[in-house]
N, C-alpha and C positions, 0 to 999 in steps of 0.2 A: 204230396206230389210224387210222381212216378218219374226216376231220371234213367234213359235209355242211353246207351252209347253203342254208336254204328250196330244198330236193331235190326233183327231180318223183323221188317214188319210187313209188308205185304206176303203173301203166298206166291211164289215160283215156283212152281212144278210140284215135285215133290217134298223141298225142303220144309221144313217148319217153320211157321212163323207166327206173331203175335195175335193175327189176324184169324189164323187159324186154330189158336191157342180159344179166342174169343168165340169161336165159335161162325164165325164170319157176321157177330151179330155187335155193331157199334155200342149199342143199349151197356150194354158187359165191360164196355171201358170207357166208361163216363167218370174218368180221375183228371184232375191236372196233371197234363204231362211235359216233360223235357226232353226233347232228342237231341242229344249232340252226334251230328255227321260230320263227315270230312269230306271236304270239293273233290277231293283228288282220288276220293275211294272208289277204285274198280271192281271188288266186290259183286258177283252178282248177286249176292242176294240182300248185300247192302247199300246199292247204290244209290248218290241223292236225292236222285228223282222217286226213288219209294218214300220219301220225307213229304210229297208234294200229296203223292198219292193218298198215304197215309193220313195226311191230314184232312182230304175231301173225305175219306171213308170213315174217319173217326167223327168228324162234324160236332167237337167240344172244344175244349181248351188246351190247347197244342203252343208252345214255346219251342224255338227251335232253336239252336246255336251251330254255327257249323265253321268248323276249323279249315284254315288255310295253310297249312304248314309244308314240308317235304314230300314229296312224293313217296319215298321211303324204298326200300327192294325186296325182292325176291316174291313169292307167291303173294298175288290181292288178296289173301282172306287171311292171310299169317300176320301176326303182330309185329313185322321190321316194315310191313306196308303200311300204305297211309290209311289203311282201315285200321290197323293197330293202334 
């Protein structure tokens, strides 16, 4: 099993992400996976709603857990935010 936590897994612009690691070809990540997200993560490039996405794109076996905790501060993509 493959465990993810707050994954850039879609493709945003130019950033990298899992999808594009794959090659944008599903076939390539045919593993059990685990993503753990957080509600609260404002993150672009890791926002919930890529968990939703990711999961129609991947079209395997996908677990997801997603944390509820503080909202946390300073910059969405740094580790004292609720992406961290």
């Amino acid at each position: 099993m493959v465990v993810l936590t707050a994954p850039m897994l879609m493709t945003h612009g130019n950033q990298p992400s899992f999808q594009q690691a794959m090659s944008n070809n599903p076939a390539k990540a045919q593993l059990p996976f685990l993503v753990i997200g957080h509600r609260k993560d404002t993150c672009a490039y890791t926002l919930p709603a890529s968990i939703e996405a990711f999961r129609k794109w991947h079209g395997g076996k996908l677990d997801v857990t997603m944390l509820d905790g503080p909202d946390g501060k300073g910059d969405p993509c740094e580790a004292q935010a609720a992406h961290g």
